[in-house]
Every structure is written in structure tokens, then in C-alpha cells.
N, CA, C and O atoms as a GROMACS GRO file, in nm:
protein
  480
    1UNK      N    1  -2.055   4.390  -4.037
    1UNK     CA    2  -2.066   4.272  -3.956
    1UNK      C    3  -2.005   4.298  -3.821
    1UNK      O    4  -1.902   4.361  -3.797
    2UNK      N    5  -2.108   4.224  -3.717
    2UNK     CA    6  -2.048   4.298  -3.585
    2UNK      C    7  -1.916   4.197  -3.554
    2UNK      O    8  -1.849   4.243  -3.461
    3UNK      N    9  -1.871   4.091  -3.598
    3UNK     CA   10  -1.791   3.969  -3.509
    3UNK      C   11  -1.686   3.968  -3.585
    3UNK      O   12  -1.595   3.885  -3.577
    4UNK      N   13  -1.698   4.125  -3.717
    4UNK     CA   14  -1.592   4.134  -3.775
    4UNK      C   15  -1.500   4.245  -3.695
    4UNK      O   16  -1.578   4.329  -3.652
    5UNK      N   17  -1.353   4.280  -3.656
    5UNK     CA   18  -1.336   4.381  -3.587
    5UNK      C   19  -1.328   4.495  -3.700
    5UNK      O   20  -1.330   4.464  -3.819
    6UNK      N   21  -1.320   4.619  -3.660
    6UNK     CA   22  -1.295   4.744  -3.747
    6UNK      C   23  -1.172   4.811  -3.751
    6UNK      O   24  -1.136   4.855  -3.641
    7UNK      N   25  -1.109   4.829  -3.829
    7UNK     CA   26  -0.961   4.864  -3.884
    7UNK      C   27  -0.916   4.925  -3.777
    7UNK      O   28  -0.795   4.945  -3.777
    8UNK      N   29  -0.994   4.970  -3.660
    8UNK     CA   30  -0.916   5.035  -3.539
    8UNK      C   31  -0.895   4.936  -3.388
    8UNK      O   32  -0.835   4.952  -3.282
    9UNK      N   33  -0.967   4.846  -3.437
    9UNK     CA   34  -0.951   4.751  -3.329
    9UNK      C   35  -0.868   4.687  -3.304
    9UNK      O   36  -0.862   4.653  -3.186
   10UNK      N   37  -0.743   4.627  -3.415
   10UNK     CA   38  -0.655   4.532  -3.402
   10UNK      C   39  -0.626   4.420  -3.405
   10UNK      O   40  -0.692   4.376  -3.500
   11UNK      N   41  -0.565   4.334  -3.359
   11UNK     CA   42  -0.489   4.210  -3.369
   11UNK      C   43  -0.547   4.181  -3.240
   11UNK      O   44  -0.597   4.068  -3.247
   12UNK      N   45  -0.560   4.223  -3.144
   12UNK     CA   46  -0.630   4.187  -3.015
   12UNK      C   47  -0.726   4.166  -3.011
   12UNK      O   48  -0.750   4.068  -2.941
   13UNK      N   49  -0.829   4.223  -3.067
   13UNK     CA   50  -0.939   4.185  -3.087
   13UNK      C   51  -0.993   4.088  -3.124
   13UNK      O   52  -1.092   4.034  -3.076
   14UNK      N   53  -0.917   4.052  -3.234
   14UNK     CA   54  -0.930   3.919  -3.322
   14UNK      C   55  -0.921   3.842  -3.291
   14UNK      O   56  -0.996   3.746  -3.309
   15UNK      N   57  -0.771   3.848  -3.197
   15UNK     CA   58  -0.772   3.706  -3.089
   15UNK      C   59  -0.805   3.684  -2.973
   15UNK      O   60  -0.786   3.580  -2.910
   16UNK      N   61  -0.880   3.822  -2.922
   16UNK     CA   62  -1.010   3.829  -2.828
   16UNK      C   63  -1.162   3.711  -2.881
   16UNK      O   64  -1.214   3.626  -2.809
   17UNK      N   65  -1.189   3.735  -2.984
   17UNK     CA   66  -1.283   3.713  -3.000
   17UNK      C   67  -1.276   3.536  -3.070
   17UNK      O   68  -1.375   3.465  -3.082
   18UNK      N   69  -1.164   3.502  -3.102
   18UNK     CA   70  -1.148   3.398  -3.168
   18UNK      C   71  -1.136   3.285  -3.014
   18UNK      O   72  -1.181   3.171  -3.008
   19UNK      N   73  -1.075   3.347  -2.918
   19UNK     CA   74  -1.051   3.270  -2.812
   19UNK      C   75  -1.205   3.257  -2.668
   19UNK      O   76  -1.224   3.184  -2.571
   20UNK      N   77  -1.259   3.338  -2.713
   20UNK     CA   78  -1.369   3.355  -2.660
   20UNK      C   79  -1.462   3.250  -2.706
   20UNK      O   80  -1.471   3.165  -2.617
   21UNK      N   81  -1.528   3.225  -2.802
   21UNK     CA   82  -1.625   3.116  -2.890
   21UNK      C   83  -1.561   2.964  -2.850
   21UNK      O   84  -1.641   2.876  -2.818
   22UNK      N   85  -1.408   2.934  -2.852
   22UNK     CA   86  -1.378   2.784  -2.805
   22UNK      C   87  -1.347   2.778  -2.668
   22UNK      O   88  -1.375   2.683  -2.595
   23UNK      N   89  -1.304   2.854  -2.642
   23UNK     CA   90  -1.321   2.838  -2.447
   23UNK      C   91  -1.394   2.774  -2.379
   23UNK      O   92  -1.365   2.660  -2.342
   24UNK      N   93  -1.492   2.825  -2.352
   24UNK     CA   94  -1.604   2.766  -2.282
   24UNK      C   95  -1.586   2.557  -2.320
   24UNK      O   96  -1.592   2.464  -2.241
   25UNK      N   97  -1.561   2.558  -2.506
   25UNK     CA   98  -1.584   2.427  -2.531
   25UNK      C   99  -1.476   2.314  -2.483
   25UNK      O  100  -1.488   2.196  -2.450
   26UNK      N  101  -1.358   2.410  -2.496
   26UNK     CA  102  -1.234   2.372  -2.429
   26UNK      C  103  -1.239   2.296  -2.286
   26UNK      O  104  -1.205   2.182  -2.253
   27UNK      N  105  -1.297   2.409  -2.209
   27UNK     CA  106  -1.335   2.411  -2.045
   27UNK      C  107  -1.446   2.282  -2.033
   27UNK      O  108  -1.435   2.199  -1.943
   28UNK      N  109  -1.563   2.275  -2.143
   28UNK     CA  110  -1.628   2.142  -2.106
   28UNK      C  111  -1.566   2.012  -2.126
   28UNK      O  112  -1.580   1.919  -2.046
   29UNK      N  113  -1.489   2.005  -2.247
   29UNK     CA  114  -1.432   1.916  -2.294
   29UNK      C  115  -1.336   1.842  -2.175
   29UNK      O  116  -1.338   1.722  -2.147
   30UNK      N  117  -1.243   1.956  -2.107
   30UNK     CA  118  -1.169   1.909  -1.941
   30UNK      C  119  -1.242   1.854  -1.903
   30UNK      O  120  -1.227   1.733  -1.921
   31UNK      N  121  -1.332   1.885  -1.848
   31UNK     CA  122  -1.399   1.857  -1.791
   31UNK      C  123  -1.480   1.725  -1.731
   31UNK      O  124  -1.509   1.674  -1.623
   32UNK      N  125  -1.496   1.707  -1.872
   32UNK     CA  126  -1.598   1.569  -1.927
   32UNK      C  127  -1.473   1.474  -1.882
   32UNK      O  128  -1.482   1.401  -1.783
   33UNK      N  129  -1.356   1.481  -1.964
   33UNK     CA  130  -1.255   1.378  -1.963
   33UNK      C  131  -1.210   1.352  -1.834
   33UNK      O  132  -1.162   1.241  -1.809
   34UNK      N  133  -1.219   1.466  -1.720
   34UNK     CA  134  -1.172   1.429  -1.607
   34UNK      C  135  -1.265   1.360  -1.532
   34UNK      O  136  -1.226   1.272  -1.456
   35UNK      N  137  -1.423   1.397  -1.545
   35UNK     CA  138  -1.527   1.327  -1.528
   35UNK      C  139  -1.534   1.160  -1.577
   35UNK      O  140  -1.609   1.092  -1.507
   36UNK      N  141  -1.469   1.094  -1.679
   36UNK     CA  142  -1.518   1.014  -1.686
   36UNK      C  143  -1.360   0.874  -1.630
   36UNK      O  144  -1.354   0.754  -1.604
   37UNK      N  145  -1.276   0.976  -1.636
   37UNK     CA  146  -1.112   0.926  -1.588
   37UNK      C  147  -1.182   0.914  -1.434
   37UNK      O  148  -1.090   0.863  -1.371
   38UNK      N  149  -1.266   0.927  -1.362
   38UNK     CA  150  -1.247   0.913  -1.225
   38UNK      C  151  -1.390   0.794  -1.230
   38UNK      O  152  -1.408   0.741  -1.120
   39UNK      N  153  -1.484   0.751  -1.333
   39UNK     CA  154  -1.592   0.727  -1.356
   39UNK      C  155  -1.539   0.554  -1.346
   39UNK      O  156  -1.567   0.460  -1.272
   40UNK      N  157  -1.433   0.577  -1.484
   40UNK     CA  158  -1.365   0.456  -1.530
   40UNK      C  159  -1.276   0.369  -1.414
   40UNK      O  160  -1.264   0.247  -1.407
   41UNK      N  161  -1.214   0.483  -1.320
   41UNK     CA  162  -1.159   0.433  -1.203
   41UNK      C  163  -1.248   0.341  -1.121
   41UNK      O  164  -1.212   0.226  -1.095
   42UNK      N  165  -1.386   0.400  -1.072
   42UNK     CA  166  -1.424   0.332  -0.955
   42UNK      C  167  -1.541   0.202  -1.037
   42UNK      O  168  -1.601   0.114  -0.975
   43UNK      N  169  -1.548   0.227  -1.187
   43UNK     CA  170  -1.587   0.102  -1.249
   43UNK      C  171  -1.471   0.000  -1.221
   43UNK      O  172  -1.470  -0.081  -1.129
   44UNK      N  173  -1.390   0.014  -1.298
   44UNK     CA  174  -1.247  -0.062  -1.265
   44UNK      C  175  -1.224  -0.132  -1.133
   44UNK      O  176  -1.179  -0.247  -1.133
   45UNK      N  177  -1.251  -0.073  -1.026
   45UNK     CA  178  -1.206  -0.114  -0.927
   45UNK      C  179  -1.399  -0.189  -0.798
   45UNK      O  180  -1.431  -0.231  -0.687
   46UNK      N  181  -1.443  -0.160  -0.910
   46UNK     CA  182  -1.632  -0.240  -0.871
   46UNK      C  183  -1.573  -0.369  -0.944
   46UNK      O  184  -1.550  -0.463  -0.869
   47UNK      N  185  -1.542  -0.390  -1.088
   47UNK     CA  186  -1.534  -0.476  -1.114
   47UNK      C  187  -1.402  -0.590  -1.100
   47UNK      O  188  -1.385  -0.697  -1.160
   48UNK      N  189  -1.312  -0.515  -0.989
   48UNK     CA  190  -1.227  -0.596  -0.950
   48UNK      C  191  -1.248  -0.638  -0.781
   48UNK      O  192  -1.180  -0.714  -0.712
   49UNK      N  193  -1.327  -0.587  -0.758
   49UNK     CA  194  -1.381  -0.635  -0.615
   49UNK      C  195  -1.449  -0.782  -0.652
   49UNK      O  196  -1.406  -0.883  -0.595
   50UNK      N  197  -1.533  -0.790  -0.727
   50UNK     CA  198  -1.666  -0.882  -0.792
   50UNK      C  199  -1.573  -0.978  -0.840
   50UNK      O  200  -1.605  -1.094  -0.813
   51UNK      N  201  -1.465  -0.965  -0.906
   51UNK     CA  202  -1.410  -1.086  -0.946
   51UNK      C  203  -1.273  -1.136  -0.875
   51UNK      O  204  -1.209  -1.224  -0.934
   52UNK      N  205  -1.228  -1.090  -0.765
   52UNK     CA  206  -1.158  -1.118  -0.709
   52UNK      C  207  -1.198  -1.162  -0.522
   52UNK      O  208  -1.272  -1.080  -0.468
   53UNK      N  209  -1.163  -1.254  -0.453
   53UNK     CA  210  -1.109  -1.220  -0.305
   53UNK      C  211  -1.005  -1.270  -0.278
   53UNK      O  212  -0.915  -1.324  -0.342
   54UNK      N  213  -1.037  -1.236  -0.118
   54UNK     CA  214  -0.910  -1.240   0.006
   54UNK      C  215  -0.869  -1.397   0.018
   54UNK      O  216  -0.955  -1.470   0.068
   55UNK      N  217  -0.768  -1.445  -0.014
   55UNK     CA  218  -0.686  -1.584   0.074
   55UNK      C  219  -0.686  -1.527   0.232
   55UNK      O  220  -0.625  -1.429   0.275
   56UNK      N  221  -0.799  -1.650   0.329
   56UNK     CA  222  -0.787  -1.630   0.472
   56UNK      C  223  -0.632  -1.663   0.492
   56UNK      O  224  -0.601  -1.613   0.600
   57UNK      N  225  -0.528  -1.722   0.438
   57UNK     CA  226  -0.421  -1.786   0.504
   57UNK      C  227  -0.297  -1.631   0.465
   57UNK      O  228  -0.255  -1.544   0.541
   58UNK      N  229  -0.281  -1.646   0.374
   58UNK     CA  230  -0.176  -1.532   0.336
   58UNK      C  231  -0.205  -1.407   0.285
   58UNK      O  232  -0.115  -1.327   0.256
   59UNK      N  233  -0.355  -1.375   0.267
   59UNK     CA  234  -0.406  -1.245   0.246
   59UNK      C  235  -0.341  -1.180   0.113
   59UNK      O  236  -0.284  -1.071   0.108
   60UNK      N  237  -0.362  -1.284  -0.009
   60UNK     CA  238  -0.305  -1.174  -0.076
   60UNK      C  239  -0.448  -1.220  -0.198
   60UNK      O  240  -0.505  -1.329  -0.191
   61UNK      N  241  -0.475  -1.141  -0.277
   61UNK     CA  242  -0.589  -1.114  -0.401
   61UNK      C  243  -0.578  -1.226  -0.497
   61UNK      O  244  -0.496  -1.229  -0.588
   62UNK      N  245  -0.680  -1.335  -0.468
   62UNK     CA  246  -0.686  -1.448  -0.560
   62UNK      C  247  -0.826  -1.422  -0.663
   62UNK      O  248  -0.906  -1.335  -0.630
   63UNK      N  249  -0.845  -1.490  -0.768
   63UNK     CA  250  -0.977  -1.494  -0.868
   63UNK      C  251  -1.091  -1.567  -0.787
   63UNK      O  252  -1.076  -1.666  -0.717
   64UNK      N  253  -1.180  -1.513  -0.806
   64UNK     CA  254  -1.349  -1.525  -0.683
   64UNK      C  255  -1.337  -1.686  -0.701
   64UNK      O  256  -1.316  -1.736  -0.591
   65UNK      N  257  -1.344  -1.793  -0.818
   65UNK     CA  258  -1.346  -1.901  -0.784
   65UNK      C  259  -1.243  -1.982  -0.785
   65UNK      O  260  -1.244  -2.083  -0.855
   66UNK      N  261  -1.154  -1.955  -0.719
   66UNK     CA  262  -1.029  -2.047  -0.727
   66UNK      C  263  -1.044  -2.108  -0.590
   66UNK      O  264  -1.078  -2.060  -0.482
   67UNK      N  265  -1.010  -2.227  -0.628
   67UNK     CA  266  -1.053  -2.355  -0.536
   67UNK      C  267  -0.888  -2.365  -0.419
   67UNK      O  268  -0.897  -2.390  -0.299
   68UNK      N  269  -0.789  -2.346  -0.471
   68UNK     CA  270  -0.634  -2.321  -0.406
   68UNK      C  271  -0.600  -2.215  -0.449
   68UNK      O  272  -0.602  -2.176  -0.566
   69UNK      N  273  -0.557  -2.146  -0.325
   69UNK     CA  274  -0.463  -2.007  -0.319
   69UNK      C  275  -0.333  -1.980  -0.409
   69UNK      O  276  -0.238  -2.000  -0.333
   70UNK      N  277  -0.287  -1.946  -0.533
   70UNK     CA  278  -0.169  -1.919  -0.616
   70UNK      C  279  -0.092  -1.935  -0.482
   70UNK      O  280  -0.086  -2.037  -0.414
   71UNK      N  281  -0.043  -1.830  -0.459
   71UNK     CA  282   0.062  -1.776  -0.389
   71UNK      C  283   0.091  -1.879  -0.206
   71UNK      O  284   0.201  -1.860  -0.153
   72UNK      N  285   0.033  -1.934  -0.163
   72UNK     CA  286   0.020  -2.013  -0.035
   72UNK      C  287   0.003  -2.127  -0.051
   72UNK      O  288   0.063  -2.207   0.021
   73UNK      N  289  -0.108  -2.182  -0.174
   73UNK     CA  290  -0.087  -2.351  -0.197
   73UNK      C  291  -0.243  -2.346  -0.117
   73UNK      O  292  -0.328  -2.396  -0.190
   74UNK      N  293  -0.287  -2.308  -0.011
   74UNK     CA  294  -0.403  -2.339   0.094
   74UNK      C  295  -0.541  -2.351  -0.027
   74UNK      O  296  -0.562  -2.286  -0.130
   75UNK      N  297  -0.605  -2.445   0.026
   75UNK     CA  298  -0.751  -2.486   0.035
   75UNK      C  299  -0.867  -2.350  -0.002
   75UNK      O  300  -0.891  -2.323   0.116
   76UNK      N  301  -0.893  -2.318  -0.027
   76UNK     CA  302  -1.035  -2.223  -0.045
   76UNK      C  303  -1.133  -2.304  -0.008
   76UNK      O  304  -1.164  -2.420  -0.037
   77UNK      N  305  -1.204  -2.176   0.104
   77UNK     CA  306  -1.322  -2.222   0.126
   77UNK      C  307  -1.449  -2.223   0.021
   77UNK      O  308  -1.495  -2.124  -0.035
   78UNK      N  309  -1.500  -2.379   0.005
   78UNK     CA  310  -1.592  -2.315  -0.100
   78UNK      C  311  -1.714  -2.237  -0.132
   78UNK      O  312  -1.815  -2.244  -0.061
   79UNK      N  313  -1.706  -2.172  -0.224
   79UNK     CA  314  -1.772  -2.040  -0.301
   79UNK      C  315  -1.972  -2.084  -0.338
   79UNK      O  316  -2.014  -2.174  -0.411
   80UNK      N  317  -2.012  -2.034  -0.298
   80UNK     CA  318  -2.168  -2.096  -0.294
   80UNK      C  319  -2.172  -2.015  -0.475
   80UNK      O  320  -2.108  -1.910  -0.476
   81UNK      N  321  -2.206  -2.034  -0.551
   81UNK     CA  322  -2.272  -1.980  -0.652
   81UNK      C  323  -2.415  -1.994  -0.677
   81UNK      O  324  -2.454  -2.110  -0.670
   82UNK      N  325  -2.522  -1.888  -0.710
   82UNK     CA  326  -2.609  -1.932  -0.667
   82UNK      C  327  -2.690  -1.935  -0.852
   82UNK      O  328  -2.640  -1.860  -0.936
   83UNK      N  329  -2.771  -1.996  -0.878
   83UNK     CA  330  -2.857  -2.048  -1.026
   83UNK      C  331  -2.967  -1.875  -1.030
   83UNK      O  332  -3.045  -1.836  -1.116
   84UNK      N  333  -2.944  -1.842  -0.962
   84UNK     CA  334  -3.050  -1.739  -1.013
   84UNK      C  335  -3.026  -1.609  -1.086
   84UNK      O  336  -2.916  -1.555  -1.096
   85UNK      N  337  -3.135  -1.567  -1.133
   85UNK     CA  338  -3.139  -1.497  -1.286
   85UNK      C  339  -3.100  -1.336  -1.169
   85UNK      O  340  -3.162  -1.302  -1.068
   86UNK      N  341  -2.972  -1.265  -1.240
   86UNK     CA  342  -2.962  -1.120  -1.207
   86UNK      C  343  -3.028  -1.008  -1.252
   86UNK      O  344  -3.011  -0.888  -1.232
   87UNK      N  345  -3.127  -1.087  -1.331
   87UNK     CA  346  -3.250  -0.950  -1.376
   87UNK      C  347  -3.338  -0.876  -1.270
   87UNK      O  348  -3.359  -0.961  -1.183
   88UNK      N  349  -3.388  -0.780  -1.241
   88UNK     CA  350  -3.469  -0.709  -1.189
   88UNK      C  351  -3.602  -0.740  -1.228
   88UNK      O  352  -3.625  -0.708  -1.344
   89UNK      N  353  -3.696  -0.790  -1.168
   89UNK     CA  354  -3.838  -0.816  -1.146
   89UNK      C  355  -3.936  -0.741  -1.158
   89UNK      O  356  -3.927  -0.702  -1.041
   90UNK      N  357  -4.034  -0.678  -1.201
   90UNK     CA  358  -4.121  -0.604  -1.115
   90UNK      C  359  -4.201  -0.704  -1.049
   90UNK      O  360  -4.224  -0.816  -1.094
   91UNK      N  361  -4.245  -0.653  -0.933
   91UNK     CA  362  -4.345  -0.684  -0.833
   91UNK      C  363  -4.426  -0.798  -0.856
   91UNK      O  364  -4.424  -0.904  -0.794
   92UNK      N  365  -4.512  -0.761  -0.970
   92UNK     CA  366  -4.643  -0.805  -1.002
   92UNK      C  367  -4.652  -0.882  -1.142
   92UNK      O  368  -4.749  -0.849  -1.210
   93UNK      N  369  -4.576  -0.967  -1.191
   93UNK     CA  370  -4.494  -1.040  -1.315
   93UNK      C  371  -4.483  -1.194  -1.266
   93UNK      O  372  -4.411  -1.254  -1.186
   94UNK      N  373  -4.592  -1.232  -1.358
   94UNK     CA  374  -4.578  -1.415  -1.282
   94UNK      C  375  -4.452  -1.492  -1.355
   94UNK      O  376  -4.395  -1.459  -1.459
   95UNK      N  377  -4.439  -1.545  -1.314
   95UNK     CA  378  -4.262  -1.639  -1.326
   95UNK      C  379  -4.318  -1.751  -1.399
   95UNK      O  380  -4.439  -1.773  -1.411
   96UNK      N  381  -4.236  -1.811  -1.440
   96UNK     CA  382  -4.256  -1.994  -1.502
   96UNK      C  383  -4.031  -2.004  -1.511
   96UNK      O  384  -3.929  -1.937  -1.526
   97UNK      N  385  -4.087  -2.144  -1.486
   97UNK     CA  386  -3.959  -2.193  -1.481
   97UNK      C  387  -3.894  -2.264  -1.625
   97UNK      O  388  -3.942  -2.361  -1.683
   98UNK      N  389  -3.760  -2.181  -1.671
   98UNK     CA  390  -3.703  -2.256  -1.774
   98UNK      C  391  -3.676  -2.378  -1.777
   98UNK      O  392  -3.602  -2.438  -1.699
   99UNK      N  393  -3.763  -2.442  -1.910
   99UNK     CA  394  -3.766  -2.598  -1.885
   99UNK      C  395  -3.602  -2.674  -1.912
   99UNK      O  396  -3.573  -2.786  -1.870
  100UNK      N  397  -3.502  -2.579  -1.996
  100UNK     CA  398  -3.383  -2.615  -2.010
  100UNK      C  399  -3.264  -2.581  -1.851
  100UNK      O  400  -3.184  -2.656  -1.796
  101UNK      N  401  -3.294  -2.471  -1.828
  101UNK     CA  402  -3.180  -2.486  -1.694
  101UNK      C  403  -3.245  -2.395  -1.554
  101UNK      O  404  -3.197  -2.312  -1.477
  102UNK      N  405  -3.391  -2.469  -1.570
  102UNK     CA  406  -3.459  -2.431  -1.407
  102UNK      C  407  -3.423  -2.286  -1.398
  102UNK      O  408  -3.341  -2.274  -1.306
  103UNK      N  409  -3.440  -2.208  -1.436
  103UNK     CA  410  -3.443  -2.050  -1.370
  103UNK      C  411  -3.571  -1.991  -1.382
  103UNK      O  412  -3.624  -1.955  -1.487
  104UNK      N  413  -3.615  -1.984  -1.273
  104UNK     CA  414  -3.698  -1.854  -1.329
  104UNK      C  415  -3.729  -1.726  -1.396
  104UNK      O  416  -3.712  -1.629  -1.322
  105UNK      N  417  -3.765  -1.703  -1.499
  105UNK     CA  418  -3.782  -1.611  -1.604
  105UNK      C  419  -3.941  -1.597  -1.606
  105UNK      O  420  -4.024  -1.682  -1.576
  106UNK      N  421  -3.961  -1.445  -1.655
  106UNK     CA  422  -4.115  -1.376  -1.673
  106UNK      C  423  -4.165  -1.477  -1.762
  106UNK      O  424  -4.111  -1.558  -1.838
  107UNK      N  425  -4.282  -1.450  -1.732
  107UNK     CA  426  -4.382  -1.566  -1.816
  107UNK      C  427  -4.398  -1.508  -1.978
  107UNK      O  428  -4.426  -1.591  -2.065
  108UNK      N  429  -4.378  -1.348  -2.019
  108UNK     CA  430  -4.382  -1.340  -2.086
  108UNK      C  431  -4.283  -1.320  -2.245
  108UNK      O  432  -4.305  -1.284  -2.360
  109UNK      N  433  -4.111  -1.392  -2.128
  109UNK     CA  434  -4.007  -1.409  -2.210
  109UNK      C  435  -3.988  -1.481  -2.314
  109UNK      O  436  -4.060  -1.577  -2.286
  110UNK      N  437  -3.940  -1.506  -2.420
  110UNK     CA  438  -3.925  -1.583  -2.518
  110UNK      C  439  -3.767  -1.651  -2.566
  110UNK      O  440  -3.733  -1.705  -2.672
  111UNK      N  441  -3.702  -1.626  -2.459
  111UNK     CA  442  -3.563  -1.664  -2.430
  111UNK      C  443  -3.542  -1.614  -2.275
  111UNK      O  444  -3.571  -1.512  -2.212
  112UNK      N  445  -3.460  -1.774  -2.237
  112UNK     CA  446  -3.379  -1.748  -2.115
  112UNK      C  447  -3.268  -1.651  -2.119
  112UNK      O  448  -3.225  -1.625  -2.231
  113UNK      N  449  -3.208  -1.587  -2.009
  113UNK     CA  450  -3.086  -1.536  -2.054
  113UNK      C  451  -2.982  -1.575  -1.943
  113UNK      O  452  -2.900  -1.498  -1.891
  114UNK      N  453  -2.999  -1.699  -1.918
  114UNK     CA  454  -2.920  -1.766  -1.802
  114UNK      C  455  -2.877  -1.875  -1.964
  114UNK      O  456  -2.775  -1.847  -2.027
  115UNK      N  457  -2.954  -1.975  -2.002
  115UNK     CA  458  -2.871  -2.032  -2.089
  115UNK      C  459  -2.866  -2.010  -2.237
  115UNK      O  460  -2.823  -2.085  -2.324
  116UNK      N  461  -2.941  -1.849  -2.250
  116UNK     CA  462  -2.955  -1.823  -2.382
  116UNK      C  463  -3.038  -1.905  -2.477
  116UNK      O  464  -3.044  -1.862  -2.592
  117UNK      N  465  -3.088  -1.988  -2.456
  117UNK     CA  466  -3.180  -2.104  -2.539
  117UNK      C  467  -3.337  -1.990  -2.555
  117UNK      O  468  -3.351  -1.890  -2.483
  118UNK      N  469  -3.446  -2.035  -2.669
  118UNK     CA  470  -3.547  -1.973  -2.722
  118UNK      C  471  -3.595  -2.111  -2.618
  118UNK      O  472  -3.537  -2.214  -2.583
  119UNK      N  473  -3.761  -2.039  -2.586
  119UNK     CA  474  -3.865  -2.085  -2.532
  119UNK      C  475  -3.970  -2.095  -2.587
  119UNK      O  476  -3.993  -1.989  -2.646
  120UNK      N  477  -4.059  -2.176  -2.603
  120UNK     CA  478  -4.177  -2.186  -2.684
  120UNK      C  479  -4.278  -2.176  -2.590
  120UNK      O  480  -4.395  -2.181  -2.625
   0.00000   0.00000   0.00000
């Protein structure tokens, strides 16, 4: 057997060859984890943009709909929220409007997913 060494080869060999086969898996494995530690970061910090802003008065990081500033007491200006569906469209897909909470959804849906309700 060739991946066996031969009585003249040694102890080096052995742990030549034993360290050779997980290496590489070792090296992807870093890899991946550092890949997804920097992945998780700028998710983390997308989804703290989206749910947070700026107080115009004292500038410090309040929750997107808070109506008064924690930290200053001040007024928030108010926050438009808007009723429409965050799905992606194609082009050429005729709409009908959910008869339970007015959104537009594909004609060929069978549930809203604005109020979760089934459509007939």
C-alpha cells in the first residue's frame, strides 16, 4: 500500500502524510468561519440601520418608530409608513387588490402576505 510508509521511512512520514489530507480542510474551514464572522457583521449592522434612526435634537440612536426621543424627551418627526407589499413583481403579472387589507398582490396568489389571510 502506497499511503502506508515503509519500515525505512519513519515517524515523519507518518506525520507527513497524516497532516497533509486535513490541512487543506483545516485551511477551508478558517476560512469559511472568517467569511461568514464578517457576513454576520454587515447583516447585523443592515439590520440595525432599518430599525433604528437619528434624534434631529440630541443625535443619539432611537427605534425607527418612536414618536418621542428616550434620551431628550423631543417630538419625532412623523414616520410615513407606507401599506405596500415588499415583494418583487415581475413586469408583466396583473395585480388585484386584497379585499381584506387593500394591497396589491398577483392575481394568481391564494394568500396575502401583508395580512396573512387565504383568498378565494
Amino acid at each position: 500500500m502506497d499511503w502506508i510508509p515503509s519500515a525505512g521511512e519513519g515517524a515523519s512520514a507518518i506525520w507527513e502524510r497524516f497532516l497533509l489530507i486535513p490541512l487543506p480542510v483545516i485551511i477551508l474551514w478558517i476560512i469559511w468561519m472568517i467569511y461568514n464572522s464578517v457576513k454576520n457583521e454587515q447583516t447585523k449592522e443592515q439590520h440595525k440601520e432599518a430599525t433604528t434612526k437619528i434624534c434631529p435634537e440630541c443625535l443619539a440612536s432611537i427605534p425607527r418608530l418612536a414618536k418621542k426621543c428616550m434620551h431628550c424627551g423631543s417630538q419625532q418627526p412623523a414616520l410615513q409608513v407606507s401599506k405596500q407589499s415588499t415583494s418583487t413583481k415581475p413586469l408583466n403579472t396583473k395585480l388585484r387588490t386584497c379585499p381584506h387589507c387593500s394591497i396589491e398582490i398577483n392575481e394568481t396568489d391564494t394568500m396575502c402576505f401583508s395580512c396573512l389571510k387565504v383568498i378565494k
